[in-house]
KOLROKE-247354 format. One line per field, with one value per residue: residue number from 1; residue in one letter; z, x, y of N, C-alpha, C in turn. Coordinates in steps of 0.001 Angstrom, whole numbers. Layout:
N
num = (NUM;...)
residuo = (A;...)
n.pz = (Z;...)
n.px = (X;...)
n.py = (Y;...)
ca.pz = (Z;...)
ca.px = (X;...)
ca.py = (Y;...)
c.pz = (Z;...)
c.px = (X;...)
c.py = (Y;...)
***
This chain:
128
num = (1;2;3;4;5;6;7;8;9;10;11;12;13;14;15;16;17;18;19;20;21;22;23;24;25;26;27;28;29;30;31;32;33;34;35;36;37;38;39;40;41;42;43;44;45;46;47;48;49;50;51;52;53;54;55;56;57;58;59;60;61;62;63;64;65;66;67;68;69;70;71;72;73;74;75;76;77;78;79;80;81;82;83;84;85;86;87;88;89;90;91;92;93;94;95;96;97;98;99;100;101;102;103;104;105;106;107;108;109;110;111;112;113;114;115;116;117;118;119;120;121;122;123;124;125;126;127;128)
residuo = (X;X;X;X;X;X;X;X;X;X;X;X;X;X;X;X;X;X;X;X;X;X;X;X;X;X;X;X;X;X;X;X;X;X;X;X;X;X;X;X;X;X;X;X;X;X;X;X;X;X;X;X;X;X;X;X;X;X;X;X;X;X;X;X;X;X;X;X;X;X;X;X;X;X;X;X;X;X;X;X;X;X;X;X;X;X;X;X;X;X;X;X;X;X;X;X;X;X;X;X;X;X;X;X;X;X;X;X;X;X;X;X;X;X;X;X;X;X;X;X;X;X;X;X;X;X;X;X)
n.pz = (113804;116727;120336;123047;126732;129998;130015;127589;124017;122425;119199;115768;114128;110511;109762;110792;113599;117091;118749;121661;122685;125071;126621;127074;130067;133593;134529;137225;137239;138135;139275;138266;135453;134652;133885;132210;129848;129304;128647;126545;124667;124099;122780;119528;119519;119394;121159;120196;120364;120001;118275;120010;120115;122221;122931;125050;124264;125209;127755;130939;133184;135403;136055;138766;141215;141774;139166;137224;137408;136594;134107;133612;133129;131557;128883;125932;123820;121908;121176;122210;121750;123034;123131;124070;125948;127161;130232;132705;131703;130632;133189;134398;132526;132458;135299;134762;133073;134708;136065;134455;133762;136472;136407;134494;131670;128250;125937;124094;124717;124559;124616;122373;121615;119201;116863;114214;114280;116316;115084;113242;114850;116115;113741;113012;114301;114455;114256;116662)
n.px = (-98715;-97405;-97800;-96324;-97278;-95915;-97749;-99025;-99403;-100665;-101804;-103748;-106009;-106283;-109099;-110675;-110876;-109205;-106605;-105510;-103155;-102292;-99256;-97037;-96041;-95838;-96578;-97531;-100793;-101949;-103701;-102368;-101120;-103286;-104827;-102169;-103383;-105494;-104659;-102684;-104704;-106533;-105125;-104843;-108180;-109240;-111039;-113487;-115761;-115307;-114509;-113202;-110865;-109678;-106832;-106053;-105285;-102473;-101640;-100854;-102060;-103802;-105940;-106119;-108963;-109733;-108363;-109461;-111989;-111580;-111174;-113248;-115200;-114185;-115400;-115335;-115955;-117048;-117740;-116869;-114828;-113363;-110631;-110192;-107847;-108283;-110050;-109723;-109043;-111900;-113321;-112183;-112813;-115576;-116174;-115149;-117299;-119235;-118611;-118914;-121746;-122467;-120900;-122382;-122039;-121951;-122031;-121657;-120302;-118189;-117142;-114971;-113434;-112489;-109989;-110676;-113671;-114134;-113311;-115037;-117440;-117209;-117167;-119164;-120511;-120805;-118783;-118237)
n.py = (30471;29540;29116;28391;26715;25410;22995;23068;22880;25722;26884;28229;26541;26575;25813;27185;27421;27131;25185;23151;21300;19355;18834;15630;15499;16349;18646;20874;21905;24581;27805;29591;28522;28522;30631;31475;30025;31358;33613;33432;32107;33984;36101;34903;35229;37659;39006;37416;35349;31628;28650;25997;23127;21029;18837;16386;13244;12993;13898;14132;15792;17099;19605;21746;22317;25033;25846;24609;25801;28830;28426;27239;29404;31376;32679;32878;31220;29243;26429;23607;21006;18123;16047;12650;10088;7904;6597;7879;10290;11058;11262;13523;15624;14979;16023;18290;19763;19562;22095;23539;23517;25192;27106;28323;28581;28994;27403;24621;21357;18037;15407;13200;10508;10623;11788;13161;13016;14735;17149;16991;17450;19806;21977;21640;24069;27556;30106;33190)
ca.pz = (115003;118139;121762;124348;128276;130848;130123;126200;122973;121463;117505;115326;112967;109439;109437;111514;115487;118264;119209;122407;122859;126585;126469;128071;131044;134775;135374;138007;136305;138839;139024;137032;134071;133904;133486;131264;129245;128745;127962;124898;123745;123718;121305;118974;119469;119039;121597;119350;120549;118886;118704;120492;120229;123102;122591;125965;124515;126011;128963;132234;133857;136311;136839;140553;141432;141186;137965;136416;137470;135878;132534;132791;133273;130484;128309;124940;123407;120836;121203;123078;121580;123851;122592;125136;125099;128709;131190;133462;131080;130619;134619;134343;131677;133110;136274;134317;132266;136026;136934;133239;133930;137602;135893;133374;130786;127095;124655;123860;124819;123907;124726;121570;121200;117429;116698;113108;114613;117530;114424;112399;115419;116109;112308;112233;115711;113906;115563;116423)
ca.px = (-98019;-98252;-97308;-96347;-97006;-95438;-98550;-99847;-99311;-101539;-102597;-104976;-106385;-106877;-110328;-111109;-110477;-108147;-106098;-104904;-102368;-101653;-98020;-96353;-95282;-96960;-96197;-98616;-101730;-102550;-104101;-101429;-100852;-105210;-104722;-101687;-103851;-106355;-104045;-102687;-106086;-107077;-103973;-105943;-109914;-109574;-112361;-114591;-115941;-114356;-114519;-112048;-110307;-108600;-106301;-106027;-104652;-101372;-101904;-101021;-102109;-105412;-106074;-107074;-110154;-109547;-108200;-110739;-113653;-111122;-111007;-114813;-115809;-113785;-116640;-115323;-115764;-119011;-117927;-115528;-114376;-112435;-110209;-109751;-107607;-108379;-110864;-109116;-109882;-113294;-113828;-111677;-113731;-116606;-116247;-115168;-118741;-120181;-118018;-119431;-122593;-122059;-120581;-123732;-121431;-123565;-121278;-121548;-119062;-118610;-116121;-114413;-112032;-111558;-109786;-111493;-114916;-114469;-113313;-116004;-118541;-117184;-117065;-120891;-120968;-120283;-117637;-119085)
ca.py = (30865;28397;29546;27069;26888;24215;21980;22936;23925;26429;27555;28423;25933;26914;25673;28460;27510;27519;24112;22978;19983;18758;18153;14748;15531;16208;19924;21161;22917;25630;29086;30237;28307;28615;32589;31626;29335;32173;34833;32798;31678;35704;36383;34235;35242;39249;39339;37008;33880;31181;27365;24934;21812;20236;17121;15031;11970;12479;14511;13573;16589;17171;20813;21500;22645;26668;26118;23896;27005;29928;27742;27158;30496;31774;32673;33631;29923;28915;25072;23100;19003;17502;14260;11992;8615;6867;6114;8817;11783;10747;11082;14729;15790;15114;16979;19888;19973;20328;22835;24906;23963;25773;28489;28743;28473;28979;26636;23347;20725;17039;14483;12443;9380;9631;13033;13376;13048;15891;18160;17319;18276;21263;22698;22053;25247;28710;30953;34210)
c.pz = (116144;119750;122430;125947;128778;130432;128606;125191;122231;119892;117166;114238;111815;109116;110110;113245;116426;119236;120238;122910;123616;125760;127689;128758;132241;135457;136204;137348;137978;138029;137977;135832;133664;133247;132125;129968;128612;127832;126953;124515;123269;122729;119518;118932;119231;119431;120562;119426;119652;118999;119198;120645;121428;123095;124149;125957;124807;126740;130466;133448;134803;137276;138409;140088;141236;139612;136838;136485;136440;134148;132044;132562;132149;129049;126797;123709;122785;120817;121641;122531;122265;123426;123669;124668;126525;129676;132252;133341;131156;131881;134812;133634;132083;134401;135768;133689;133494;136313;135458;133863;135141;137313;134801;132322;129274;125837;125002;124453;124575;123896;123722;122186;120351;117248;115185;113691;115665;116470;113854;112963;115582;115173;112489;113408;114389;115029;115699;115476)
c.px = (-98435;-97208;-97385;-96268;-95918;-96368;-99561;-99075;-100569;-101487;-103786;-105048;-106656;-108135;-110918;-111381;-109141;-107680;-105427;-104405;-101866;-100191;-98019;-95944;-96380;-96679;-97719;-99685;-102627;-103398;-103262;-101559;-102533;-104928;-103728;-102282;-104572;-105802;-103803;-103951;-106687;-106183;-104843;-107427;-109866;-110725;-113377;-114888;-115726;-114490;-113170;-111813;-109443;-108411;-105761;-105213;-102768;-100623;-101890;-101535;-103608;-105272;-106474;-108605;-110464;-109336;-109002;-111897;-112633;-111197;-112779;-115303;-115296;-114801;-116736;-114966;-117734;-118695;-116274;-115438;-113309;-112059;-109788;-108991;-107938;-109692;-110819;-109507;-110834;-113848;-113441;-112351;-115269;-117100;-116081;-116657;-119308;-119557;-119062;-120206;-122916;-122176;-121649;-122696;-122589;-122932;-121352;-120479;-119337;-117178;-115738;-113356;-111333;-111128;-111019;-113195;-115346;-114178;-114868;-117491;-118521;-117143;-118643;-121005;-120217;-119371;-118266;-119387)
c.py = (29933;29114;28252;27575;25869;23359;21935;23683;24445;26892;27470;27518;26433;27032;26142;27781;26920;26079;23714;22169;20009;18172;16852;15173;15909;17434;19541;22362;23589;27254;30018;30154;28503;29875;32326;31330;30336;33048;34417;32843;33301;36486;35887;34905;36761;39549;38825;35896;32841;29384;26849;23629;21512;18763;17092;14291;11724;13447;13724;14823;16793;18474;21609;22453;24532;26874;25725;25518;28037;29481;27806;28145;31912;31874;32984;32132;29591;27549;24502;21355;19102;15801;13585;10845;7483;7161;7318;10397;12000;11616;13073;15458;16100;16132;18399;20457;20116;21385;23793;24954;24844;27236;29074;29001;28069;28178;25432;22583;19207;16441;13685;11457;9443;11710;13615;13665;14289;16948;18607;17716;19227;22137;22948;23717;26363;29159;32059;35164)
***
């Protein structure tokens, strides 16, 4: 089953976690679509912390600053890979890992290039 927002598509991986693919395009990622973002992802987790994949590489989007904290503070996540493909993400990325640590956020996270390689870190994290 996959749900779509304005700015992702969501499913569940077979290999037990929860996938999130930035669509092309440059909606505006506000307070909204954050909450929307959650609500999907909680369809999925049945209240059970859960690992996550987020694909990047062809994302034009840059959450504001409200929405970046509602995403970090979302607490029902045992490991977060993030695929990046640019210089740009990297920098987006980054600021978001201050905003967790902020939020005392207790899951891992970890920036990739190579998709295969952000799977195969997040398999080694259990789900809850």
């Amino acid at each position: 089953m996959k749900f779509k927002t304005k700015t992702a598509e969501f499913f569940f991986d077979e290999r037990g976690f929860i996938v999130v693919e930035f669509l092309a395009n440059n909606e505006i990622f506000d307070v909204a679509e954050a909450h929307e973002h959650i609500r999907i992802a909680k369809t999925f987790i049945n209240n059970k912390k859960q690992r996550v994949l987020v694909d990047l590489t062809n994302s034009y989007h840059v959450p504001d600053a409200e929405a970046k904290k509602i995403l970090a503070e979302f607490n029902l996540k045992t490991a977060e890979a993030i695929i990046v493909a640019t210089l740009a993400h990297k920098i987006i990325c980054a600021f978001y890992i201050k905003v967790l640590k902020t939020c005392k956020a207790n899951h891992p996270v970890k920036i990739f290039m190579q998709k295969e390689k952000a799977v195969e870190w997040l398999l080694n994290h259990p789900n809850e």
